[in-house]
C-alpha positions in Angstrom: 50.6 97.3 159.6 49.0 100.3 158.9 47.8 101.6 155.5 51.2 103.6 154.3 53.6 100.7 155.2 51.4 98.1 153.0 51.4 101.1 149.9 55.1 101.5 150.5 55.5 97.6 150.5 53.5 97.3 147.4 55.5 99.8 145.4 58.8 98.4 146.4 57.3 95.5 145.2 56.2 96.9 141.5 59.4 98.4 141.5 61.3 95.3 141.6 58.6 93.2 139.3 58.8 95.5 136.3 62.7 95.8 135.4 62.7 91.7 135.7 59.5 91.7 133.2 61.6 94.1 130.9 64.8 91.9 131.0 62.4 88.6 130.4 61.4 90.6 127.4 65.0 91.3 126.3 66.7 88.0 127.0 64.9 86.2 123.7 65.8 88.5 121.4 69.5 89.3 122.3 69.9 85.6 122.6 67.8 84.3 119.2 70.4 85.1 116.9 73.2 83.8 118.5 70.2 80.0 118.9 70.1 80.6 115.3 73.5 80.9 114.5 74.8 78.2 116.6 71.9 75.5 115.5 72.3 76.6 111.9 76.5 75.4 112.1 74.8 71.9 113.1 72.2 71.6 110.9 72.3 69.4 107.4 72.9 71.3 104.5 69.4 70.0 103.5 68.1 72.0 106.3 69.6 75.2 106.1 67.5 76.7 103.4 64.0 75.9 103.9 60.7 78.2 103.7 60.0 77.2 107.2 62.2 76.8 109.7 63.1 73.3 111.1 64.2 73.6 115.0 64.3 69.6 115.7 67.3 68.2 113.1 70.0 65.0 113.5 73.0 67.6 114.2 76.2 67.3 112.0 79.9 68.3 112.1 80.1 68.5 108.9 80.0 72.0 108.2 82.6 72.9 111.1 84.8 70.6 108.9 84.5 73.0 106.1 85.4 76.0 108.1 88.1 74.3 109.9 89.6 72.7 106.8 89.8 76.3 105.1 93.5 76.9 103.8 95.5 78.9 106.5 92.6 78.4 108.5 95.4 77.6 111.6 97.7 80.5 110.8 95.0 82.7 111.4 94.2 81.6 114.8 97.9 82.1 115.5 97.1 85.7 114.1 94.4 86.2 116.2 95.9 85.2 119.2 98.9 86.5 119.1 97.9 90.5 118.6 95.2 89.4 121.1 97.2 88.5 123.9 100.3 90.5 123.6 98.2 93.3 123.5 96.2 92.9 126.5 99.6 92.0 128.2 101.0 94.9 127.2 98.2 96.8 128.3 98.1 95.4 131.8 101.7 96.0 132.0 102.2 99.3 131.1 98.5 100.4 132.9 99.7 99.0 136.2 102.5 101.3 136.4 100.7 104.0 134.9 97.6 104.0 137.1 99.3 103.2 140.3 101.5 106.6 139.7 98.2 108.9 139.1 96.6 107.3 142.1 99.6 107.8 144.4 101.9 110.1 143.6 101.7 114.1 142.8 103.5 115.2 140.2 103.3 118.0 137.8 101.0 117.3 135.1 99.1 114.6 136.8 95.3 116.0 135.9 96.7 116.4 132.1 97.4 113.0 131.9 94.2 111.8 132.8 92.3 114.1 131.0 94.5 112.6 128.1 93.5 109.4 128.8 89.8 110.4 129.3 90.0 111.8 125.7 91.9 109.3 124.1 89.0 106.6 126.1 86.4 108.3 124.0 88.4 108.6 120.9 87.2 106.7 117.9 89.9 104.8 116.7 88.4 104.6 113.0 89.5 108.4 112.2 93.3 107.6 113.0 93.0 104.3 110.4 95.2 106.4 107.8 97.5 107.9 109.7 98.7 104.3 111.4 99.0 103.1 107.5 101.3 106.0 107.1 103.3 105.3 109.6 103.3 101.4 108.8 103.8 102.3 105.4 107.0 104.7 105.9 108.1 102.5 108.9 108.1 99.3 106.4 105.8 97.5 109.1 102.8 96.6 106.7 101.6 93.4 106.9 103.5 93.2 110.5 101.9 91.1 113.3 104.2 92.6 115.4 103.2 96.3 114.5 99.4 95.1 114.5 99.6 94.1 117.9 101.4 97.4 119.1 98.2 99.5 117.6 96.1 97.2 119.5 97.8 98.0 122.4 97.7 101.3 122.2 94.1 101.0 121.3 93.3 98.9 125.1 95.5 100.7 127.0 93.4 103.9 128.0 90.2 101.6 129.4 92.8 99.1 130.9 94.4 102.6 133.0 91.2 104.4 133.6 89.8 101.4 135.3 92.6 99.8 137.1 93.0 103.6 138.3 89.9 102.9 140.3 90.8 99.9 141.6 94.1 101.5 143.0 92.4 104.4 144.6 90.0 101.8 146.2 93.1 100.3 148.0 93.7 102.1 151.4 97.0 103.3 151.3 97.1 102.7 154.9 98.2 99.2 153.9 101.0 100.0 151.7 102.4 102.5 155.2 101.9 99.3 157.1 103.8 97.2 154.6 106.3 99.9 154.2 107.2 100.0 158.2 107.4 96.0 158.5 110.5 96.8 156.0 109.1 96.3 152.4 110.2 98.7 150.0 107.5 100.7 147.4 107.7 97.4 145.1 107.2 94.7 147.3 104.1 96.9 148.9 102.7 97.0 145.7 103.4 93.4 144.4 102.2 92.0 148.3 100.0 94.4 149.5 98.1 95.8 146.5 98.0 93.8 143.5 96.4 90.5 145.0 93.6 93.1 145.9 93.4 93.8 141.6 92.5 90.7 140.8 88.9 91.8 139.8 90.6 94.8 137.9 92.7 92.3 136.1 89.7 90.5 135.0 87.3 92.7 133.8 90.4 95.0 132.0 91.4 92.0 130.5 88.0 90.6 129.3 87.4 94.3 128.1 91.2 93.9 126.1 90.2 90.4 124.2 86.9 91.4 122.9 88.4 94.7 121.6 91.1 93.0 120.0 89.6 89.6 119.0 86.9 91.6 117.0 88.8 94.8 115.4 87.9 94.8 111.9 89.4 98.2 110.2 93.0 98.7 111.2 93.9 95.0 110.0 91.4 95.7 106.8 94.2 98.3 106.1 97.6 97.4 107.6 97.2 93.8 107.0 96.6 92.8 103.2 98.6 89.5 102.9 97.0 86.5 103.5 99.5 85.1 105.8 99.0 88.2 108.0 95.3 88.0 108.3 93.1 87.6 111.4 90.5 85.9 112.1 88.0 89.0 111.6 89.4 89.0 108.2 88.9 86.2 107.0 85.3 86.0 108.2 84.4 88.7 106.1 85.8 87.0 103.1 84.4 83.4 104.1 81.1 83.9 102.5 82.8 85.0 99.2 85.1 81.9 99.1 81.9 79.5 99.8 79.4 81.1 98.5 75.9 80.5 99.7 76.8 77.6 102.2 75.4 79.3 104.9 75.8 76.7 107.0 79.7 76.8 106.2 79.5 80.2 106.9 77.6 79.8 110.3 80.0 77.3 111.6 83.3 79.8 111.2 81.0 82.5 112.7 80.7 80.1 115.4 83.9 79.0 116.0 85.3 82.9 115.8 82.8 83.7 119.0 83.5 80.5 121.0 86.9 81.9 122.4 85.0 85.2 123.6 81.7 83.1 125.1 84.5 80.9 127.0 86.4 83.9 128.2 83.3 85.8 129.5 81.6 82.6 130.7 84.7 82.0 133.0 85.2 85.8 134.4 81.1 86.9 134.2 81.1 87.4 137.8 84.2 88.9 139.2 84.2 90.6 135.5 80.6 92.5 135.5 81.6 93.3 139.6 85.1 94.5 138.2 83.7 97.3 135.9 80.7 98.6 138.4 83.5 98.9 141.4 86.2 100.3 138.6 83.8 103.0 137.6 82.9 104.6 140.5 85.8 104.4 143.0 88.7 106.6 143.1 
């Protein structure tokens, strides 16, 4: 091997060595405070506050219990659930229909469209906080799960067509004409031929959907101001007030509001992570 093949070979080689030192680097501190939180929701009260840290303790439920046993505590998981998943079914709904009609048929006005769905992507939702209490407020809809979830909805939906958009185009059409000769018509094309092939789409549009929804703070801050109508964001941010300094309390409903989202991502990581990097550059 001559000199310029073993240079080459070593660069390759410091090329790969150095982003995998970086992410070493990175993984402890993105990960320490969710150790901390976590361990903190199991230590003893006793524990908690201490001038040095203790990271060997007898673990305890007990502070789980407190969160848990919070009045309502139930109803909002209902909450929470409810604008969470009828919103990203909506979503995925109305963005199959919409994306598969950019990607294959022309129509007037097509590149309007998703230039308006590019802009409203990059929109940030915070500015349009008073004018959806206006129109909760004159509609009667404040304090409405139902109307919460329909601003949620329209909050997922322009990621959830944007990427499943991608997906489509990535589809040869080829394979709909096939379907379409052996005698299926457009719908059972799409529903045989095309959307088993979306199920990576699905998955990352989806997980994308939940954490949006699971963790918006400011439009049910404002459209939501009875307690029965609360979510689960919501009432964290009032936990520590209620409790005061029982930090472990206050650790443990911390915990238990990110366990969904951790489950969720744990069980789509791969085909989710492949999803959005094949979403964003096809079509």
């Amino acid at each position: 091997m001559d000199k310029a093949a073993v240079r080459a070979k070593r660069r390759r080689s410091l090329g790969r060595v150095w982003p995998n030192a970086v992410a070493l680097c990175l993984v402890p501190v993105f990960l320490f405070p969710v150790y901390w939180m976590f361990s903190t929701s199991f230590k003893p009260a006793s524990e908690v506050l201490t001038k040095s840290p203790t990271f060997l303790f007898s673990p305890t439920l007990e502070h789980y219990g407190t969160a848990a046993g919070v009045d309502m505590f139930w109803t909002y998981v209902r909450n929470s659930l409810t604008v969470t998943l009828g919103a990203v079914g909506l979503a995925l709904l109305v963005a199959l229909a919409a994306s598969f009609a950019i990607v294959r048929m022309r129509f007037r006005g097509r590149k309007g469209l998703v230039l308006a769905v590019m802009m409203a992507q990059m929109a940030p939702w915070e500015v349009m906080v008073i004018v959806m209490y206006l129109i909760a407020r004159d509609a009667e809809l404040l304090n409405s799960i139902g109307f919460l979830t329909l601003v949620y909805f329209v909050m997922v939906l322009p990621f959830t067509i944007w990427t499943l958009r991608g997906f489509i185009a990535a589809v040869p059409k080829e394979l709909e004409d096939a379907a379409l000769i052996d005698g299926c018509s457009r719908t059972q094309a799409f529903f045989r031929v095309v959307f088993p092939l979306l199920a990576p789409g699905l998955m990352s549009t989806s997980l994308f959907g939940f954490i949006t929804a699971w963790n918006e703070f400011a439009m049910v801050l404002v459209l939501n101001k009875e307690s029965e109508a609360y979510t689960l964001p919501l009432w964290l941010t009032q936990f520590q007030t209620a409790f005061g300094n029982d930090w472990g309390a206050t650790m443990a409903a911390s915990s238990l509001f990110a366990i969904p989202v951790l489950l969720l991502f744990l069980f789509l990581q791969r085909r989710a992570v492949g999803g959005l990097s094949a979403g964003a550059v096809k079509g």
